[in-house]
LODOVEX-868458 format. One record per residue (C-alpha): x, y, z; residue number from 1; residue in one letter; chain. Coordinates in pm, 1 decimal, decimal comma, padded with zeros to 6 digits. Layout:
N
@east->X; north->Y; up->Z; resi->NUM; resn->A; chain->A
...
This chain:
123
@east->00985,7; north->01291,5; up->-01209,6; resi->1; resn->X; chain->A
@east->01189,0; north->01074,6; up->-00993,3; resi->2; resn->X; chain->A
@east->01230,6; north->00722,5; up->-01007,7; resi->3; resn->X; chain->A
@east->01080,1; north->00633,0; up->-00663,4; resi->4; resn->X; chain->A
@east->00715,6; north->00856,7; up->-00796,4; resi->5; resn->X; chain->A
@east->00739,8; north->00656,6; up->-01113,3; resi->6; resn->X; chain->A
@east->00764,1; north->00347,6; up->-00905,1; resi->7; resn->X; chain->A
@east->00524,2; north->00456,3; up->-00669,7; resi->8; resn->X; chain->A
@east->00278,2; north->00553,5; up->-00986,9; resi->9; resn->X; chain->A
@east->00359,4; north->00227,3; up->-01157,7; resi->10; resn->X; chain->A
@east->00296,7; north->00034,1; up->-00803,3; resi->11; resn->X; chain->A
@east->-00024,1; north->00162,2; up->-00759,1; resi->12; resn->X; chain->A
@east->-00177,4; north->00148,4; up->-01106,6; resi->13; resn->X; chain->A
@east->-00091,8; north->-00224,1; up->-01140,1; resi->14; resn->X; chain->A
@east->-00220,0; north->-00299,2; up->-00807,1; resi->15; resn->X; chain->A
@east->-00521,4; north->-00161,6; up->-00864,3; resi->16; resn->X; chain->A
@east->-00574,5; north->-00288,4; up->-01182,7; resi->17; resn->X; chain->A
@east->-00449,2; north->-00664,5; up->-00972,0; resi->18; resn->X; chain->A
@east->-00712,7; north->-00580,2; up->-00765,6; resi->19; resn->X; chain->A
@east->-01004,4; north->-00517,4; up->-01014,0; resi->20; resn->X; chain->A
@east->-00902,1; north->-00861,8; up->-01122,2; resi->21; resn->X; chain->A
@east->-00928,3; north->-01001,3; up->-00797,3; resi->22; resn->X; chain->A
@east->-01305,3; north->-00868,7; up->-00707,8; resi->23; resn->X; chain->A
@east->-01447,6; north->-00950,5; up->-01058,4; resi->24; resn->X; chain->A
@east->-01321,5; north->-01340,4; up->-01021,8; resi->25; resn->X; chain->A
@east->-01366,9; north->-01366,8; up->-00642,0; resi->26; resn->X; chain->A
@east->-01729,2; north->-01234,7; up->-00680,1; resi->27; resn->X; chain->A
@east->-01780,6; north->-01432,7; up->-00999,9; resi->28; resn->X; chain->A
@east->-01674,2; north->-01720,1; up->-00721,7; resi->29; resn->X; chain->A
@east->-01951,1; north->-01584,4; up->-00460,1; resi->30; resn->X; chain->A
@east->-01683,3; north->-01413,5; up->-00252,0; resi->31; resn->X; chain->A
@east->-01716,1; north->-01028,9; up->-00321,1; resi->32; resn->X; chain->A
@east->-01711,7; north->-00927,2; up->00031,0; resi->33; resn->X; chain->A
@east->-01310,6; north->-01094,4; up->00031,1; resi->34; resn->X; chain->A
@east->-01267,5; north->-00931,5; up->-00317,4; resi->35; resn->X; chain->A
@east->-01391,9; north->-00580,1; up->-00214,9; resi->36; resn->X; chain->A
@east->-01170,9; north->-00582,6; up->00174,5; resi->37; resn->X; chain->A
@east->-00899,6; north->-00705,5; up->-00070,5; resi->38; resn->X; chain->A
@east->-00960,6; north->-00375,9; up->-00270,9; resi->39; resn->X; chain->A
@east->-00945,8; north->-00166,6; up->00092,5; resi->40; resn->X; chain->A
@east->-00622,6; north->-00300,9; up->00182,2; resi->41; resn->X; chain->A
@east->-00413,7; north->-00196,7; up->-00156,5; resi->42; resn->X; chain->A
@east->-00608,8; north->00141,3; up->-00087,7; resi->43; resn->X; chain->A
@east->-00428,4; north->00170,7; up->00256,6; resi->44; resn->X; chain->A
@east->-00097,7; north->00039,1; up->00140,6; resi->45; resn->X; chain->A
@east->-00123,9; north->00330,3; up->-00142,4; resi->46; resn->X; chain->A
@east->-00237,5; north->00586,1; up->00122,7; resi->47; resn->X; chain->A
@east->00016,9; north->00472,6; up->00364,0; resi->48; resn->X; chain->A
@east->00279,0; north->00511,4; up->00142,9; resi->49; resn->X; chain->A
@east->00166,6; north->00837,1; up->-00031,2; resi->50; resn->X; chain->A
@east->00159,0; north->00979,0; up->00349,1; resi->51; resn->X; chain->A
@east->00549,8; north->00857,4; up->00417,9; resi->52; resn->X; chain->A
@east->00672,1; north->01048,9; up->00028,1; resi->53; resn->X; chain->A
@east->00443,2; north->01371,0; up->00176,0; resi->54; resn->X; chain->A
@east->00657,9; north->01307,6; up->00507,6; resi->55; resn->X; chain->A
@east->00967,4; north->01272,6; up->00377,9; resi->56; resn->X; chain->A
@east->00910,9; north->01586,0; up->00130,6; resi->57; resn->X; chain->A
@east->00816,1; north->01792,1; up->00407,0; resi->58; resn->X; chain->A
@east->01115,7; north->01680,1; up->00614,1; resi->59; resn->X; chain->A
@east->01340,9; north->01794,3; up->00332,1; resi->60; resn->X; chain->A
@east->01211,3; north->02104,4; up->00281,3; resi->61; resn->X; chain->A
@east->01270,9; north->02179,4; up->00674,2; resi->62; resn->X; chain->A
@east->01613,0; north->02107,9; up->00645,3; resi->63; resn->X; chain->A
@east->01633,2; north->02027,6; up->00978,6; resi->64; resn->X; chain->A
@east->01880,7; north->01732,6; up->01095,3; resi->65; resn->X; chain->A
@east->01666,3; north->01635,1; up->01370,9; resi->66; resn->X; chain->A
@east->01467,0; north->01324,7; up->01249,7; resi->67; resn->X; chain->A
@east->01300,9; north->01260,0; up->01551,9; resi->68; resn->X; chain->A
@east->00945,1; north->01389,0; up->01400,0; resi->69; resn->X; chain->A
@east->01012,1; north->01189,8; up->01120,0; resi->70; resn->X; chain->A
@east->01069,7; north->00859,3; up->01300,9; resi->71; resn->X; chain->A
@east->00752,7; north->00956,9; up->01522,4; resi->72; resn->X; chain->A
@east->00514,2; north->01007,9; up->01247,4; resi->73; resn->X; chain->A
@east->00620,0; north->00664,8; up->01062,6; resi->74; resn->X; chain->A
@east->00583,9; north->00527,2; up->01362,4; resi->75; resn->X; chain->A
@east->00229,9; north->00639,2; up->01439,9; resi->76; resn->X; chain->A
@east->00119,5; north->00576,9; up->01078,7; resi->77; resn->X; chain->A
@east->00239,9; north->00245,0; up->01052,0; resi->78; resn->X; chain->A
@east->00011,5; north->00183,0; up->01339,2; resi->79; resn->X; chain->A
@east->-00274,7; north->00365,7; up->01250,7; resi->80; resn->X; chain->A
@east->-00277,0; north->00140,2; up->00899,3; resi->81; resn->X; chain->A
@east->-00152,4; north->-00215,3; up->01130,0; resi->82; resn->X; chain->A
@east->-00480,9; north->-00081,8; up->01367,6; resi->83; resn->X; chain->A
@east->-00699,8; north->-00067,0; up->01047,3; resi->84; resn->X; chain->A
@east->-00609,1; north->-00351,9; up->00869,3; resi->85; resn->X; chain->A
@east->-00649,5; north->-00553,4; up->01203,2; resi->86; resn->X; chain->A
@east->-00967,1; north->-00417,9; up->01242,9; resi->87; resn->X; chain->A
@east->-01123,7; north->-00496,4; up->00913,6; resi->88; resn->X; chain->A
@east->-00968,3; north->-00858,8; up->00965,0; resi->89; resn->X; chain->A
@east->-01143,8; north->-00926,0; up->01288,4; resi->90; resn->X; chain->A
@east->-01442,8; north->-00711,6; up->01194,3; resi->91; resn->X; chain->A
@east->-01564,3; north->-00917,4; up->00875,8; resi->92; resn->X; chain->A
@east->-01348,6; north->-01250,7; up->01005,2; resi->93; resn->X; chain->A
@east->-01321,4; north->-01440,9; up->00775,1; resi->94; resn->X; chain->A
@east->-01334,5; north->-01223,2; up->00448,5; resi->95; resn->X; chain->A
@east->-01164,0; north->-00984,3; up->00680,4; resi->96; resn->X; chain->A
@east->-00848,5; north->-01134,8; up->00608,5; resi->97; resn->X; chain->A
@east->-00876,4; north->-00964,2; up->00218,2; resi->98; resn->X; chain->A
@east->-00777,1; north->-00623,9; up->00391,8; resi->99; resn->X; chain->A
@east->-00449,2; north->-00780,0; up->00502,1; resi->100; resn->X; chain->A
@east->-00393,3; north->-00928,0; up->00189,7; resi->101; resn->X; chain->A
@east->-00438,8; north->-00681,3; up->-00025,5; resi->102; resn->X; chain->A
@east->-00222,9; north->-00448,4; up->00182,5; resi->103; resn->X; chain->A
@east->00052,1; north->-00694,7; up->00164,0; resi->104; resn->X; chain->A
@east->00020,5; north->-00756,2; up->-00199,0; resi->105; resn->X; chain->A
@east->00047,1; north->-00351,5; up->-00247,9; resi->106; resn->X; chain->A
@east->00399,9; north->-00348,9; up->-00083,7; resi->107; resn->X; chain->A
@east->00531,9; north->-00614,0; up->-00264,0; resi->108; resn->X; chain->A
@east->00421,9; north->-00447,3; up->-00560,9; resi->109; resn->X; chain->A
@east->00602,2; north->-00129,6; up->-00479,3; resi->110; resn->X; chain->A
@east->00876,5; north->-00333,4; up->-00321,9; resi->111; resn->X; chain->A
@east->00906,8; north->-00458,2; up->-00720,8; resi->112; resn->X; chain->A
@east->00875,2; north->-00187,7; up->-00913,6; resi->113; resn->X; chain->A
@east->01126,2; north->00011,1; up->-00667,0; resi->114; resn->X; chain->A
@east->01391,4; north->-00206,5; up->-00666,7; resi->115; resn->X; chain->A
@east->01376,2; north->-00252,3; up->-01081,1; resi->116; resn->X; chain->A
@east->01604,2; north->00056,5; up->-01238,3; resi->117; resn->X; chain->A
@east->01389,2; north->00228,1; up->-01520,5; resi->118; resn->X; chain->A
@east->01464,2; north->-00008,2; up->-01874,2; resi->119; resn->X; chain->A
@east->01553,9; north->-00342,5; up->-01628,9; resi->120; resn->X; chain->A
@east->01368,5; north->-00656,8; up->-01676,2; resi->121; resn->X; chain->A
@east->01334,8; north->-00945,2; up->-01402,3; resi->122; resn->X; chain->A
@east->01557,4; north->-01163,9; up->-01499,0; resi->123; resn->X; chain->A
């Protein structure tokens, strides 16, 4: 396995786990609807980014050097998941807000765990 699927593995198992966390305490607090659009948003971080590996894959495998289709189909799926997330925030305003934090909290996650080389620790 590469190091950017372990990351990716490692990024999504300890924000899921982050965001188990954050539902049972925010709905011990009375605030499950925040905890559970929390919960959505590190599910569309992790689907986003599963989407751009599948992308890139296939984009090797073509071994084409035109990356226009590439570029396009970030592009469109970065605003598909902005669209989403924006939705969900103005939908359920003000636990709506959850969806964008959780999606932010994914990436810096997998921001984390991508830039640490395999045996590193923080310093």
């Amino acid at each position: 396995m590469t190091h950017e699927l372990r990351a990716y593995q490692r990024a999504v198992l300890i924000s899921v786990v982050l965001a188990a966390v954050c539902l049972v305490v925010l709905a011990l607090a009375g605030h499950i609807g925040l905890g559970m659009l929390l919960c959505v948003g590190v599910g569309l971080g992790a689907a986003n980014t599963a989407l751009t590996h599948l992308a890139a894959l296939r984009h090797v495998h073509e071994r084409t050097d035109d990356r226009r289709n590439l570029v396009v189909a970030a592009a469109v799926r970065l605003g598909v998941v902005a669209a989403i997330a924006i939705a969900f925030a103005v939908a359920f305003w003000p636990d709506g807000i959850g969806v964008l934090i959780g999606l932010t909290a994914f990436q810096v996650v997998l921001f984390a765990m991508t830039a640490l080389r395999p045996g590193e620790r923080p310093a």
